[in-house]
Every structure is written in structure tokens, then in C-alpha cells.
C-alpha positions in Angstrom: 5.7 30.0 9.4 4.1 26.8 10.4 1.0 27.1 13.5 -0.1 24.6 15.2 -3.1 24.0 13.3 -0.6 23.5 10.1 1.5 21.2 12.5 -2.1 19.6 13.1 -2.8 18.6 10.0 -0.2 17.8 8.6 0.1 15.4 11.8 -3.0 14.2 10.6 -2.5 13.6 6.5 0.6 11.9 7.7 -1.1 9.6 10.0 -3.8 8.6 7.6 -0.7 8.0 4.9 0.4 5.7 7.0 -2.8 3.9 7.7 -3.7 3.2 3.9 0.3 1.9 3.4 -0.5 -0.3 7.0 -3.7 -1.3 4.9 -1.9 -2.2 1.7 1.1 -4.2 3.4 -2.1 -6.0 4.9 -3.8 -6.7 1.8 -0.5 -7.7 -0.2 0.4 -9.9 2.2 -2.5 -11.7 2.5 -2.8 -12.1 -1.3 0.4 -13.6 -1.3 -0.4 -15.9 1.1 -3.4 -17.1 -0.7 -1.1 -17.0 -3.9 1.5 -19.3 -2.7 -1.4 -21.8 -0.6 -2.9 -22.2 -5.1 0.6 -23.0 -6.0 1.0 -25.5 -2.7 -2.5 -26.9 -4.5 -0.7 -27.1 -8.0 -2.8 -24.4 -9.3 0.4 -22.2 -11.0 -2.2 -20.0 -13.3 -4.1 -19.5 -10.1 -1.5 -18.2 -8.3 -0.2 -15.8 -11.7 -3.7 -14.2 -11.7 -3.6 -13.7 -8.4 -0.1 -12.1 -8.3 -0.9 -9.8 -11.4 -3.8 -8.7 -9.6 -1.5 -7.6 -6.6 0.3 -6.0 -8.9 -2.1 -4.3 -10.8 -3.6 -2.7 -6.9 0.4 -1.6 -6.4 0.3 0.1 -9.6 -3.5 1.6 -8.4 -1.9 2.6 -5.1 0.8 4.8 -6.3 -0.2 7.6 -3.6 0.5 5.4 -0.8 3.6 3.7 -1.8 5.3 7.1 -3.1 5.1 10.4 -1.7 2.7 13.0 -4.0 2.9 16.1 -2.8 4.5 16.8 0.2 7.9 18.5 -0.2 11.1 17.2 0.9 12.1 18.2 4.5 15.5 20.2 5.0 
């Protein structure tokens, strides 16, 4: 049986979930700014290091951009 101080925190894990996703959509999207502003500059390896970088934090990030341990809701 849930209580409110269950409801509470799981309120709260979900809350600060969606905080480090709102952080990562922030960081990813300024990385590919500054990705496609190197290739703009004709800097193409520039802009490949800088994507496999992103990639490698998305990779890094798995917890925010894939539920872990909460079970499915019925």
C-alpha cells in the first residue's frame, strides 16, 4: 500500500529524473550547436570529436535517458 510519504518520494526521485534529462537535453543541445558553428568554420574533425564526445556522455547517461529501476505502472 503506497502512503503518502512513499507518494512523496517517489514525487521527488521522479522530479529530480526529470531535472538531470532537462540538464542533458541542455548540454546536447548546446554541443551540437557548437558542433555544427566548427563545421560552418570548415573544421569537419572538429565537429566529429565534438559529436563522439556527445555521444560518449549519452552512453555515460544511461540512467537518465532509460528508466533503471522503477517498475512499469498498470
Amino acid at each position: 500500500m503506497e502512503t503518502p510519504q512513499t507518494d512523496a518520494r517517489e514525487l521527488a526521485e521522479l522530479v529530480a529524473e526529470l531535472e538531470r534529462a532537462e540538464a542533458l537535453e541542455q548540454r546536447l543541445r548546446q554541443l551540437i550547436s557548437d558542433a555544427r558553428d566548427q563545421l560552418a568554420a570548415g573544421n569537419a574533425s572538429v565537429a566529429l570529436s565534438m559529436l563522439n564526445a556527445a555521444l560518449s556522455d549519452i552512453d555515460a547517461a544511461t540512467d537518465v535517458v532509460t528508466p533503471s529501476s522503477r517498475p512499469a505502472s498498470t
